[in-house]
N, C-alpha and C positions, 0 to 999 in steps of 0.2 A: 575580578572578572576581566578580561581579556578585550581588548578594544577591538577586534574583530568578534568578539560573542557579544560585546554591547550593540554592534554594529544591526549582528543578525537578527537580534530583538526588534532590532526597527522595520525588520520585513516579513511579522510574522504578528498579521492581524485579523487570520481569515480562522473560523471555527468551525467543524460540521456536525459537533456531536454535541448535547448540555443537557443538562435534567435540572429539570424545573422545580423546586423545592416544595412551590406553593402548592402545585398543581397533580405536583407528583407523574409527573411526566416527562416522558424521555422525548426532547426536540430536536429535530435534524434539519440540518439543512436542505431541501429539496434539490436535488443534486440534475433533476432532468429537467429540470427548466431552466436554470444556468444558462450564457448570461443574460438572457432577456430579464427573466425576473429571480429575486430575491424572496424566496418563500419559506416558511417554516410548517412542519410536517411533525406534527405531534402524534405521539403513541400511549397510550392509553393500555394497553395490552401485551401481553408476548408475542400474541398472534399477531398481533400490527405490528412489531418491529420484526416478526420473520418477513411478512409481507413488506412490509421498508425493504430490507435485503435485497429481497427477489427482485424486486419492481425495480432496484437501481436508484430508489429516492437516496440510500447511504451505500457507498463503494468504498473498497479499498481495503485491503485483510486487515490490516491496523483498525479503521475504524467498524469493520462489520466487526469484530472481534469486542469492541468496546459498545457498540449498540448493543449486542449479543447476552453481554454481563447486564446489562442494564434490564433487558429482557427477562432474566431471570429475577431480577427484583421484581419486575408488575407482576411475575408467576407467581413468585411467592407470598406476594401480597395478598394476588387474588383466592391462594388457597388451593393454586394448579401448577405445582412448582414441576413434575415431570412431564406432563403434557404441554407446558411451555420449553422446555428445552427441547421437546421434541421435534415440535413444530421448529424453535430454531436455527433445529442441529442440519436439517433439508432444507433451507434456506438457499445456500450455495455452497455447493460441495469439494469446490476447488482451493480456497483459501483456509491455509490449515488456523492462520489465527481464531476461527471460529471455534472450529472444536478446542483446540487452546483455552479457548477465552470459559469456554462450558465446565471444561473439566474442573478446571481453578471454582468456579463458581456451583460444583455440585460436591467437590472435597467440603468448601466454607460449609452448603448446608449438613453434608455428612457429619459436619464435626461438631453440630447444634447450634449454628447460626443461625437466627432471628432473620425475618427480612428486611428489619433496621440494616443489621448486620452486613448482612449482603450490599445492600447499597451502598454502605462504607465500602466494603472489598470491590465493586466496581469503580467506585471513585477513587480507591489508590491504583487499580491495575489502568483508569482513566491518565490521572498522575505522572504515572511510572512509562506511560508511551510518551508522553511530551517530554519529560527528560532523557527518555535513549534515544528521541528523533534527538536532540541538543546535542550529545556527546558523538554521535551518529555522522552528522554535520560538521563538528568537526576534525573528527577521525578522517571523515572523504576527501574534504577539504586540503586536509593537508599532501593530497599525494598531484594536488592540481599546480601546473606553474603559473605565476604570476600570469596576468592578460590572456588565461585557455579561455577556447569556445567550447561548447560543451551542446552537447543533443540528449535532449531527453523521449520517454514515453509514457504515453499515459498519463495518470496523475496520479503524485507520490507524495501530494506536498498536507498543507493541513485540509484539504476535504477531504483526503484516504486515510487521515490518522487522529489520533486526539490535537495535533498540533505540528506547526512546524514542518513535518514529511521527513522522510527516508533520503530517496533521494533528489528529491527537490530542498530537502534540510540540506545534504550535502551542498546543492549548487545557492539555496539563500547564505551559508555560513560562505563559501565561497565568494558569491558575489561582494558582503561586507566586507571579506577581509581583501581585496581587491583580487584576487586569485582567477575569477570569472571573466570577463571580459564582455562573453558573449554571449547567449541563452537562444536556442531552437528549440525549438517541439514540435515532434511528430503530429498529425491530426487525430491519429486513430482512427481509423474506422473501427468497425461500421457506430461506436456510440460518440467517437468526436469527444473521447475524454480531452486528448490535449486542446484543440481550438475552442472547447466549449470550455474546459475546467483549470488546465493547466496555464493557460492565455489568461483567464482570468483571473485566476489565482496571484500570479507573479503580477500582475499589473494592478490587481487593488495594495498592494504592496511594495511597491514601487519598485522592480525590476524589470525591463524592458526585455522582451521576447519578441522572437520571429517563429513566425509558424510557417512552417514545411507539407508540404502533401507527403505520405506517407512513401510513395515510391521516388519522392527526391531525395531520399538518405543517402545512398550511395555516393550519388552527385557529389551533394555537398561535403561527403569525407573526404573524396579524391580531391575537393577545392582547397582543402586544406586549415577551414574554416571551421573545422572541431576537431580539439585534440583528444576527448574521451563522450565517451557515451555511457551514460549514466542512468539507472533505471533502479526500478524497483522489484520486489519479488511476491507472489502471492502465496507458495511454497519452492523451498530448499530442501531437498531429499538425502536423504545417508549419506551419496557418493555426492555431494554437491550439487549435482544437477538443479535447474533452475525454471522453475513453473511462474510463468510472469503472461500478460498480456499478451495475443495473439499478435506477431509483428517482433516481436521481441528477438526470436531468432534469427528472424533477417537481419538485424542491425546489427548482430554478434558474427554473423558471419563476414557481413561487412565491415565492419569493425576491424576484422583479423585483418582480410586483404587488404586495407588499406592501413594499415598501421596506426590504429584509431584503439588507446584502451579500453575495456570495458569493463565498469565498475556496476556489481551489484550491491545494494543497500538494503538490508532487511534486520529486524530485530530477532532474537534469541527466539523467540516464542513463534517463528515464522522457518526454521529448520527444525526437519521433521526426518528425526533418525529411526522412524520406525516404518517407514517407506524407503526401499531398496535405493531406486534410480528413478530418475523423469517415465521408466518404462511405464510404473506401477502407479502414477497417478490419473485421479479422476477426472479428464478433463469433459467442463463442463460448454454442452452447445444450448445455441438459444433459436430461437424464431429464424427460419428462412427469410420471413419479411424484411428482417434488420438490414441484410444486405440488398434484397431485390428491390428496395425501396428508398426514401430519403424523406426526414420528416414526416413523416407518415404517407407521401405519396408513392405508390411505386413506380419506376425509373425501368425496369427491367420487364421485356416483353412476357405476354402469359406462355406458360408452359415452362420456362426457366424456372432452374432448382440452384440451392445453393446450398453450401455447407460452411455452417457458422459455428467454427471453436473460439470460444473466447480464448482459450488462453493457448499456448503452446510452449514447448521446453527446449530448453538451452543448456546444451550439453556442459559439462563442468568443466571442461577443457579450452573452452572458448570466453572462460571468464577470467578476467585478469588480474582481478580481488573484489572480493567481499566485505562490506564492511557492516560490523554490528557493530550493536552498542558496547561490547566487552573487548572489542579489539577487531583490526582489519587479516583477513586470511589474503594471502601473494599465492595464484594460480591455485586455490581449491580444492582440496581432493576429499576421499573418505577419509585419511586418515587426523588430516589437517582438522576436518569439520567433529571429527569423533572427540578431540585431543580440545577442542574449545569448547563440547558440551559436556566434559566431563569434567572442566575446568570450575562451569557454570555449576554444576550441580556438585561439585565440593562443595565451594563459596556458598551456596544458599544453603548447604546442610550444615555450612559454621555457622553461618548469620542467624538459625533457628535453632543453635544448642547453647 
């Protein structure tokens, strides 16, 4: 192993997803009370971890995707294996890992898998995200110069995945191999991922972050003070395009003007070749209150309306590479993104002949 991968090991102690062997229970980290407190959130049900989803107790397509499999074991347990997946599958309709994570987990029962069984298959698709956050990490890694600052959004790191992160893996492999320098995060509105998750995330694990309000981005490119901007994806469409957190566009646009690269980070199972473009995705809104308000009080006079997309798209054109776990794509297109999943899906029809 590599003195910069032993390095990244050292900053990668934070977990959001585990199942309890004894109890038979899937435990999450409570991801909305972050960082005041430190709570666990156990699911007893399928229904409970679609409602974990919705509620925001577990975010991030990486890990809704692995609650999700998990989910399908309490169904199968309980004797209600498709009205658990159902209830899953409307959970949140914008990150394709979900349905991802379903299908893989309703082939296993098709093919007369036990709900022993099934638990095994969510604990290696468990597994198998922590190791392409690792290789992931340092795929990104390596395109950073020595001493970059880097801006991120959201949170990509191990509260959105089995472990490590996307693109937070990029900038922890980065930071151990001295390649980082410097670590921003956006706040997010309106849930305050990065000040609530990503701040805390990096700092129980010792990299030091500055948090930004969300319309100092710009600012801070033109200062010269980040050389890429680094994020994560919650869907990647045919033509590349890029479905990530609401805010994410502006920073790609920003990004271009000001000479700032911009890397997307997502795994295989997060590009979704059977959605055209960013046209044809569902993007999904939430409560007016989120924005009219703050911590639960509201801020904004009565009669004011608001429109809350979480997420929004980033045209393929504005992205300057992509990086999975199988290899980085340089400027993105349909054909680039076709030519790497057919790549994939050779390989896994050797690896099972």
């Amino acid at each position: 192993m590599k003195e910069s991968e032993t390095g990244a090991h050292r900053h990668d102690g934070v977990r959001a997803v585990r199942w309890d062997d004894g109890a038979g229970e899937l435990v999450l980290l409570d991801q909305r009370v972050l960082p005041e407190r430190v709570r666990e959130y156990r699911c007893a049900s399928a229904q409970a971890v679609a409602d974990a989803i919705t509620d925001m107790v577990v975010r991030g397509a990486p890990a809704i995707g692995i609650a999700a499999a998990y989910g399908v074991v309490l169904a199968a347990r309980a004797g209600a294996l498709e009205q658990g997946i159902e209830a899953l599958a409307v959970s949140r309709p914008t990150a394709v890992n979900l349905a991802w994570a379903l299908r893989r987990m309703r082939a296993a029962a098709e093919g007369g898998v036990d709900a022993e069984g099934l638990l095994a298959e969510a604990q290696a698709l468990h597994a198998e995200d922590v190791a392409a956050n690792r290789r992931m990490g340092a795929i990104g890694a390596a395109y950073l110069e020595p001493g970059s600052g880097v801006l991120t959004h959201c949170n990509t790191g191990s509260l959105a995945t089995a472990g490590f992160g996307t693109a937070l893996g990029v900038i922890r492999a980065g930071w151990a191999g001295g390649r980082v320098e410097r670590v921003f995060a956006g706040e997010t509105r309106p849930w305050l991922q990065g000040a609530r998750l990503t701040a805390w995330e990096l700092l129980a694990d010792g990299v030091p972050v500055s948090l930004i309000a969300d319309s100092a981005a710009a600012a801070l490119m033109r200062s010269g003070a980040v050389q890429w901007v680094i994020v994560g994806a919650d869907r990647v469409t045919a033509n590349a395009d890029v479905a990530n957190k609401i805010g994410t566009y502006s920073l790609a646009l920003a990004a271009r003007a000001h000479g700032v690269g911009f890397m997307v980070v997502a795994p295989v199972s997060t590009l979704d070749a059977d959605t055209r473009s960013g046209d044809d995705i569902p993007i999904e809104h939430r409560d007016a209150a989120e924005v009219l308000g703050f911590a639960g009080h509201r801020v904004a006079p009565d009669g004011a309306t608001a429109w809350n997309p979480v997420f929004d798209v980033t045209p393929a054109s504005l992205v300057d590479v992509l990086v999975t776990e199988r290899g980085a794509i340089e400027r993105p297109d349909a054909a680039s993104l076709a030519a790497l999943l057919q790549a994939e899906r050779t390989e896994c029809g050797s690896s099972e002949s």
